[in-house]
N, C-alpha and C positions, 0 to 999 in steps of 0.2 A: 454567249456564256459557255465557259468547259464545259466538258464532261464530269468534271471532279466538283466545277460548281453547281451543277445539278443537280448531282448523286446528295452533294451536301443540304443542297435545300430543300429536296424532296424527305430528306431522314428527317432536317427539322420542321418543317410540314407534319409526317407520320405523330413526333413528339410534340409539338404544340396544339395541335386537332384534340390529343390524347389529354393532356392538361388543362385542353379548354372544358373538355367535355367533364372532365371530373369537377372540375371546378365549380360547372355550372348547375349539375348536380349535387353539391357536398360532398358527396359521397366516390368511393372507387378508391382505384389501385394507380394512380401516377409512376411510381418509381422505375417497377419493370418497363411498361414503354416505352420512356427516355431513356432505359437501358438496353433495350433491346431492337429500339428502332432501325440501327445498320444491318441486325441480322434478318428484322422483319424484308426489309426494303430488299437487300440483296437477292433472296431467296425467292420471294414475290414478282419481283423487275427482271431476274437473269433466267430463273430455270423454273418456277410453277408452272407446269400446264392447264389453263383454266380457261375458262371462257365465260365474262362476266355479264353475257346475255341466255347464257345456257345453262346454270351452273350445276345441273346433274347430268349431263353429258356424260358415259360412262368411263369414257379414252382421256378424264383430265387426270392430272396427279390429286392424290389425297394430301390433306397438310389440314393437321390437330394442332391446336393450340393449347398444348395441355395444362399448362399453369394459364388456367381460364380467367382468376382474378385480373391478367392483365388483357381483359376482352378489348379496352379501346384502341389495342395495337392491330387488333385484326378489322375492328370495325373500321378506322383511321384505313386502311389498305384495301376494304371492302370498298369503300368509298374513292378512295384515288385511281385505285384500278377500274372503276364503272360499272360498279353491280347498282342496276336502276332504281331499285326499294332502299339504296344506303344511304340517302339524300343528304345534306349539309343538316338540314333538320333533325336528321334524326340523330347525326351527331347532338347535336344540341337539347334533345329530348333523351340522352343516357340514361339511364335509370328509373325511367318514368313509365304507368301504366303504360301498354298496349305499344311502346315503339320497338322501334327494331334493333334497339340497342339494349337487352336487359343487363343485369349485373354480369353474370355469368353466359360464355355464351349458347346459345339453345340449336339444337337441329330439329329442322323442322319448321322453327319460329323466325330465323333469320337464313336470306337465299346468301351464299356461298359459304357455309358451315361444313361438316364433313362427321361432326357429332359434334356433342354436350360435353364441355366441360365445364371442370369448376373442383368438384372432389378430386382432391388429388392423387395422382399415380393412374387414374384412372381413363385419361386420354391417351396417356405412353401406350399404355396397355390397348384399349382399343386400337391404337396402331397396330398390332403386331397382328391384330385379325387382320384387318385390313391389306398389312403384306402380304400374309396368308391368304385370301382371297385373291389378292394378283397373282399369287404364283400358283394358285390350285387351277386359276382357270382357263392362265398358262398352257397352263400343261395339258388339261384337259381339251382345249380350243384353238389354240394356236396350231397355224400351218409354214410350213415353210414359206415366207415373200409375205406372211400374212399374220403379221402382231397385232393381234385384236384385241387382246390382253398386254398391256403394256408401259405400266406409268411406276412413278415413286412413290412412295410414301415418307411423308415428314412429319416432322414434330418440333415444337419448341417446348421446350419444358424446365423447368426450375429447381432447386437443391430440395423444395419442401417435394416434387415429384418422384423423386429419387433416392428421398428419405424414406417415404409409404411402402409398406412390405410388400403390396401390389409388385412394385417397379421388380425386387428381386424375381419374382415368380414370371413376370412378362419378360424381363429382359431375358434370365435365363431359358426359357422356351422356343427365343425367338435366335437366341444364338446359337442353341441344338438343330432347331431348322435351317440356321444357314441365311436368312431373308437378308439377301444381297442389295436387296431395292428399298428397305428401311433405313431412313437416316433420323435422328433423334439429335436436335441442335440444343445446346446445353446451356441454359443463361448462368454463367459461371459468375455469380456476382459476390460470393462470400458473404450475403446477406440473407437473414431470413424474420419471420414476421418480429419475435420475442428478440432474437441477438443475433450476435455473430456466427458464421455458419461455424465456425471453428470451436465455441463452447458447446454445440449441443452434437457434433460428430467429426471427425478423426479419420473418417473410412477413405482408402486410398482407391480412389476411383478408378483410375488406370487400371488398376491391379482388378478391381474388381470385373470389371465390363470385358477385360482381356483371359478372365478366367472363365467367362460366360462363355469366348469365342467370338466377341467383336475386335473390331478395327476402333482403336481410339485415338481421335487426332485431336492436336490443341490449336488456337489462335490463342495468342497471347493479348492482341490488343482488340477488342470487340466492337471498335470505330473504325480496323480497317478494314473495307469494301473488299479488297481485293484479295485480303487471305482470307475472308470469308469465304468469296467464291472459288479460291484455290482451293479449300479443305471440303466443301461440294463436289467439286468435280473430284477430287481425289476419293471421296466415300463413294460416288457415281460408279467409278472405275473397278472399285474391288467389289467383284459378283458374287463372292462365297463367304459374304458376312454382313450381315449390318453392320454399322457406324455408330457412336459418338462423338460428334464434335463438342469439345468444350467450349466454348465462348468464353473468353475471361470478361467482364462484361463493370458496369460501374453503374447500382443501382441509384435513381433517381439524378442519373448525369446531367451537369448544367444547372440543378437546381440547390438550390442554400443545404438541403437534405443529403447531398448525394455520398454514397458509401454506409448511410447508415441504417437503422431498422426504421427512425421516422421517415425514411422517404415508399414504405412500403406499401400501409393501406389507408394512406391519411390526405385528404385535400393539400393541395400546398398552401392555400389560400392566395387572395387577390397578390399582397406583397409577393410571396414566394413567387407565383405564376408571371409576375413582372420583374424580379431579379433571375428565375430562370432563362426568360426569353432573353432579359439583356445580354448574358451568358451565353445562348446562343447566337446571339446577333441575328436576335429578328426585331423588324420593326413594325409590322403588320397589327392588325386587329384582332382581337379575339374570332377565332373559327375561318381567317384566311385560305386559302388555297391558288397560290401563285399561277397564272393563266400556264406557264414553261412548265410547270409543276404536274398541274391537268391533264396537259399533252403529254407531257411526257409517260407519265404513271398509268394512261390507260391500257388496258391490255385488251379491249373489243375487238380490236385489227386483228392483233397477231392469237388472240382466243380463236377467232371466227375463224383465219387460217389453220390453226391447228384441228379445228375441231372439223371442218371439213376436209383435212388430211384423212381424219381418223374415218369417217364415216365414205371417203371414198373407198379405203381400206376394205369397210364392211362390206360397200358394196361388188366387188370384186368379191368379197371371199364368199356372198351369199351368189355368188351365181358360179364359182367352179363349187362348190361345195357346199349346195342348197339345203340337203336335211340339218345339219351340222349351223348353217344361217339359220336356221329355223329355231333349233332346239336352242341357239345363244339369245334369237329375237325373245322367245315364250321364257326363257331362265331372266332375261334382264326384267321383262316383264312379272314375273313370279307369275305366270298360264300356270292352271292347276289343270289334270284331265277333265273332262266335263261329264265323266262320271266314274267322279272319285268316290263318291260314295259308297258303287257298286263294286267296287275293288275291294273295299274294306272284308277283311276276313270276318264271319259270323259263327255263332256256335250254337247249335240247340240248348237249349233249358232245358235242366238237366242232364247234361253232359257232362265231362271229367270234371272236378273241379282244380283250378288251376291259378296262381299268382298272376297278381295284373300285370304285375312287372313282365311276367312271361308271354302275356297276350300283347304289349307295348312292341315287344321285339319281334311278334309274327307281324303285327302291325307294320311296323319299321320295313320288315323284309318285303313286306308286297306294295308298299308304296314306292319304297326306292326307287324300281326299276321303269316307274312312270314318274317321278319325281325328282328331275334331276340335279336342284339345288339340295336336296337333301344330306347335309352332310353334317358329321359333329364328331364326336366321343366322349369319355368320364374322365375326371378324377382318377386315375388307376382303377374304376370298378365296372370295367364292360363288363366280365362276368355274373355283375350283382346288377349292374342294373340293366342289363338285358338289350346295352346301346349297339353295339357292332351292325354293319350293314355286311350280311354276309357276299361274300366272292368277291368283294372289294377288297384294295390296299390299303394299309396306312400310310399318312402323307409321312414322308421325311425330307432328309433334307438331300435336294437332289432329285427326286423322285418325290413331285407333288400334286399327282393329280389323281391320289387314294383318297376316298370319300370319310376314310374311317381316320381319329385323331388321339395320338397318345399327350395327353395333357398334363398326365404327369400328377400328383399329387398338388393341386392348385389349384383347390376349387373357385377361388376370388380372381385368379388371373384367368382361368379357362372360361370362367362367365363375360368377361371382359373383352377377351376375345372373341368369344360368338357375340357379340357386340358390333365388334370391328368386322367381322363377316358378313353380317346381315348389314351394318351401314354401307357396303363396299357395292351392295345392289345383285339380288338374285339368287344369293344362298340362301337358304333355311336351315341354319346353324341347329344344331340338337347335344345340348349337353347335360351330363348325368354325374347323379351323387347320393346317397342318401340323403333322405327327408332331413335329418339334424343338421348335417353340415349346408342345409341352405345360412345357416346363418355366417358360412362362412364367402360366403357367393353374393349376401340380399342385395349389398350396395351397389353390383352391377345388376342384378336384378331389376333393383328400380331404375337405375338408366336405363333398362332395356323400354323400360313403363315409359319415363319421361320421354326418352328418343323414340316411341313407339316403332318397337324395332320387335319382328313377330318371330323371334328366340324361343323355342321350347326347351321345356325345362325337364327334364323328368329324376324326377325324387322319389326313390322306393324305400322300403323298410320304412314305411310311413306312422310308424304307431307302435304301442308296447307289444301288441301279438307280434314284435321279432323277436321277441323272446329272451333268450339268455345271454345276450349283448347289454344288457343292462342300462340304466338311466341315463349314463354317457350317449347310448346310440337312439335312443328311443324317441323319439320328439313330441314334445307337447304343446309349447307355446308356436313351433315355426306354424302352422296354419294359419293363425288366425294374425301372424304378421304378413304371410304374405296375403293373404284376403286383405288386408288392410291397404296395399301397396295401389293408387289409383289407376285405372287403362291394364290394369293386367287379371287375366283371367285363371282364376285357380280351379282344377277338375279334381275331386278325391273316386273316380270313378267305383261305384260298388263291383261291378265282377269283367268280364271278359269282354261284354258287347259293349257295355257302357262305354271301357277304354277304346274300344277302336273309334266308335262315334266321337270320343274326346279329341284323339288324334286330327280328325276330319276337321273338327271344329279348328285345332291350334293351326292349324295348313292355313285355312280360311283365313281366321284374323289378323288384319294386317295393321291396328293398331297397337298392337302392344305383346305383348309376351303371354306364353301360357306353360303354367308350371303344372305337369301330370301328377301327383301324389299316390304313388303306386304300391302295394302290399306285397310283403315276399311269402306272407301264408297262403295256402290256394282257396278262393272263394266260390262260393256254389256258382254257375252260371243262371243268369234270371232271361227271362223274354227279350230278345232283342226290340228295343224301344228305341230308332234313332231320332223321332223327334221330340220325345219327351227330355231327351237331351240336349238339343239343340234349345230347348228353353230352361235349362238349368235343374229342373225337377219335375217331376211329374208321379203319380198314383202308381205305384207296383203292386197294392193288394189293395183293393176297394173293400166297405162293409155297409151293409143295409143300416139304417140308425145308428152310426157309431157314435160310439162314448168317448172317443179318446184317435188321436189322430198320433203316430210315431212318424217322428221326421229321422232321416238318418244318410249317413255319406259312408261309401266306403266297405269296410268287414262287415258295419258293425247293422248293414242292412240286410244279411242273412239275419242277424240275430235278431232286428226286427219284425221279418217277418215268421221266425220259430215264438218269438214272443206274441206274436198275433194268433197265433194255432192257442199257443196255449192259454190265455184269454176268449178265448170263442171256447173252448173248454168250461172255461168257470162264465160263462153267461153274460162276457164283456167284447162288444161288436170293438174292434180298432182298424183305424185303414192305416197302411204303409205308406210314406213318401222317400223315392230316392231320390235328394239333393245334391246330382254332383258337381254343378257349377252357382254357386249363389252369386255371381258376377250376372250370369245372363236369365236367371229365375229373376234379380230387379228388375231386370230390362222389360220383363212381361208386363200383359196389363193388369189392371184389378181386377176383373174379372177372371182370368185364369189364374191368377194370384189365389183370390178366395177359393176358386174349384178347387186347385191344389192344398192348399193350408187347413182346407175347410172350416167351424163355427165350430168344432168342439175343442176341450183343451186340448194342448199338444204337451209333448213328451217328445223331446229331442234326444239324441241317443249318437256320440262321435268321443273316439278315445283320442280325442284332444281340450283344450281350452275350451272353458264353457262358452269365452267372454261374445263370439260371434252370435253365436245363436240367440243372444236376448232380441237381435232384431227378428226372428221367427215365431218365440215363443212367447205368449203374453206371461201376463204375471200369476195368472189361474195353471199356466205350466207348470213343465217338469224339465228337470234337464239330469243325463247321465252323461256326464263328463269327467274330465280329467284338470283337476287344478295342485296336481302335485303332479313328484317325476315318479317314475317308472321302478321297476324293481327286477333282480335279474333272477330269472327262472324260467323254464319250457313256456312258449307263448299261450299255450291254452290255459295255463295257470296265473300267468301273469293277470291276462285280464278277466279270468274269474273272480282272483280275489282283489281289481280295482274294480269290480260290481256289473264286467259287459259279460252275463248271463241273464240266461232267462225267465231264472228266479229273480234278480233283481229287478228285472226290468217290469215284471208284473208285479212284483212289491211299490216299485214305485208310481206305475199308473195309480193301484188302488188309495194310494196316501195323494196322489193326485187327484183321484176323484171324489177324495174322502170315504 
């Protein structure tokens, strides 16, 4: 058999596995894989470095599949290449509880992923972490003779990827960087789900992507093999820019649909599925895999060589330059010191009082220098939110192995990116914004949940005490959205110790993200309690016989406990609780649950959303909350007159207690 008839039967292999498997589901996306199967095949067959016995190996290339709706072109490849868990079965269990082929595809849930897609724009984007990540460690790690740090990063992605405002804010960021080693392959098909790509945008691609500062190349015909892999090696070659390759591509090729929007998220059905294959000139069974096919598509061989290429690499470079092996061994690893605790800066009670945000950044500064995946930036606000790692550089382009990152006004792309960083293995990405503009971030937020990817979040100007920034800046509801977000841990820390403890904790947990929600008002400093933290809440003022229990996060736990003084004034015992993680207070047991909560009513007390706290407060409660916005005035004013003083707050105990 040629090489040409090979190449040919293995693409329609990739497109018929792909059509089986939707078929025998209902359900899925058909169209893109038979459009995209030559680019899949080429890219996977000639230049992936991967090893499909290994597949987090950290020396293979990364490759997103960013238009995730079309998951059975990776999985179809997952399986011809030899990744063990991709079984012919599980092809044929697509869509079904518990296999390994879900709709979208998942990292974490299926072995040779690189992350989650499925929302679009949002796999480009985690790319461009990713090639930040190669190149930060680069630079940082590498020796001469000695590329330890060293792969690509790919993409396939679709016109709906590069519709999403995401894609402007990634691509442009990742073209000011320069990331020479990001290639972004284009399924150029003029189709999208509703019409044609030409009725719902206009925009001259070219023009755009070459305004960014990349390289844009075309393939006209997206069936031919070899100018696929000519415009590969041609992206390869140019160091001082990412790539777009266009694909001109023909959605659902081969089949009764092809070119048009039906062939996009619809079963073909049995006839269609059997006028396609005619079409291609197959004559096989439903879910075939030709024996030449097999052999040829596996990459185990030349995986196992590469990947022992890489690791003899290591080994060399861990024995002329052992501390430097070491510190890459514990960073891939994410080694924490083994007593980070005792690092954590501490402050007496009673001392200055001071913004969390501010004790976040001493924080920042004394773990860094034992912490050496630590790295991130803001939104344009290191100033405000207190991110910068001091005596470190910012990465540019050219010079990337500064710890510190200008992001630029992008808060949804820059979340996306600490995405692609922490997926790439061993960073601990840190990115910062205001508390309100999470909602411009959450959607990579929750992939950081979903891909449990341990991304720190820090959010300051957490509440109306910002004061005269007004209801624009002030956040209300973002709380109790991200509390809501599943695998992610939200800390509203009350004063200076609590945030260091919070930090300690976000280092720690490695399933899922931790968003800090941090004050720019200064708050009194209370008793350093690191394990009443470590379990989400715990007793800051105890009372003999209390009548009334105040739960509180945050400012508004000074003002709990000045409302406790003045209640023991008028003959009413209250105990204080500081709540600053309700993610790891459920995790407790019932019994420390009750110790904490205790049996009298509660009075919850947070200038946010009531809507969380009904799981604390019985219906005998009380709650001083926020279910309107904010108003613009000096912040001590602000929330005196939405009721967080300490008149109100013993007016409302006593109408609580009747």
């Amino acid at each position: 058999m040629s090489d040409h008839t090979l190449e040919q039967l293995s693409i329609n292999t990739i497109r018929t596995l792909s059509i089986d498997a939707v078929q025998a589901a209902n359900s899925g996306h058909p169209g893109a894989p038979l459009g995209m199967a030559p680019m899949g095949y080429t890219l996977w067959q000639r230049f992936l470095r991967h090893n499909p016995a290994n597949h987090r190996w950290p020396g293979r290339d990364r490759f997103v599949l960013s238009a995730g709706h079309a998951s059975m072109l990776i999985y179809s490849l997952l399986h011809l290449t030899g990744y063990p868990k991709m079984t012919l079965d599980e092809l044929k269990n697509f869509r079904q509880w518990d296999s390994q082929t879900p709709g979208h595809p998942e990292f974490f849930h299926t072995d040779g992923l690189d992350a989650t897609t499925g929302p679009l724009g949002q796999g480009i984007a985690m790319t461009v972490g990713l090639a930040m990540a190669e190149a930060h460690l680069a630079a940082r790690y590498n020796r001469e003779g000695f590329p330890v740090f060293d792969n690509y990063t790919y993409a396939i992605c679709g016109d709906g990827d590069l519709q999403e405002g995401i894609s402007h804010e990634a691509a442009a960021l990742a073209g000011h960087l320069a990331l020479g080693k990001l290639i972004w392959l284009h399924d150029d098909n003029e189709v999208q789900l509703d019409t044609m790509v030409a009725k719902a945008d206009s925009e001259r691609m070219k023009l755009r992507f070459e305004g960014y500062g990349w390289q844009v190349l075309k393939v006209e015909d997206g069936t031919d093999v070899g100018a696929i892999a000519a415009a590969i090696e041609q992206a390869q070659a140019e160091t001082a820019k990412p790539t777009l390759i266009q694909v001109r591509t023909v959605i659902g090729f081969g089949s009764p649909r092809a070119g048009t929007p039906k062939a996009h998220g619809e079963p073909l059905g049995a006839e269609g599925v059997a006028e396609t294959k005619q079409a291609l000139g197959w004559e096989h069974p439903a879910f075939t895999v030709p024996a030449e096919v097999a052999e040829h598509m596996s990459a185990l061989e030349r995986g196992a060589v590469q990947q022992a290429e890489w690791e003899a690499i290591m080994d060399r470079y861990r024995a002329q330059y052992p501390e430097l092996g070491q510190e890459v061994d514990d960073l891939l690893e994410r080694e924490l010191p083994d007593n980070l605790w005792e690092l954590l800066p501490t402050w007496e009670a009673g001392s200055k009082a001071q913004a969390t945000r501010s004790a976040s950044g001493e924080v920042i500064n004394a773990l860094a220098p034992v912490v050496p995946g630590l790295m991130g930036g803001s939104a344009d606000l290191s100033g405000s939110t207190k991110t910068t790692i001091n005596d470190e550089p910012h990465m540019q382009a050219g010079n990337y192995a500064g710890r510190n990152v200008y992001f630029g006004v992008r808060e949804f792309g820059m979340a996306a990116a600490a995405n692609g960083l922490s997926l790439y293995g061993g960073l601990r990405p840190l990115v910062g914004t205001f508390m309100v503009f999470s909602d411009y971030l959450k959607p990579a937020f929750r992939l950081s949940a979903l891909q449990m990817q341990p991304v720190t979040y820090v959010l300051t100007h957490d509440s109306v005490g910002l004061g005269e920034d007004g209801p624009t800046h002030q956040p209300i509801e973002q709380l109790a959205m991200l509390r809501a977000v599943p695998g992610a841990h939200v800390f509203r820390p009350a004063d200076a110790n609590e945030t260091a403890a919070a930090w300690a904790l976000a280092l720690e947990y490695k399933k899922g993200p931790t968003a800090l929600v941090l004050s720019r008002q200064n708050l009194t400093v209370l008793a350093p309690n690191h394990d009443g933290v470590k379990k989400g809440a715990y007793v800051v003022r105890e009372a003999e016989d209390a009548a009334v229990t105040l739960l509180a996060t945050g400012s508004e736990v000074a003002l709990a406990l000045d409302a406790a003084e003045a209640l023991a004034g008028e003959g009413v015992a209250a105990r204080v609780v500081s709540m600053p993680c309700f993610e790891l207070f459920r995790e407790q047991s019932a019994e420390y649950k009750r110790q904490v909560l205790g049996t009298t009513p509660r009075v919850a007390i947070e200038a946010a959303a009531s809507q969380p706290w009904f799981e604390w407060v019985s219906t005998e409660g009380g709650l001083i909350t926020l279910d309107r916005f904010g108003a613009s005035a000096p912040g001590e004013v602000v929330l005196e007159k939405l009721g967080f003083s300490v008149e109100n707050v013993v007016k409302v105990v006593k109408e609580t207690l009747g």
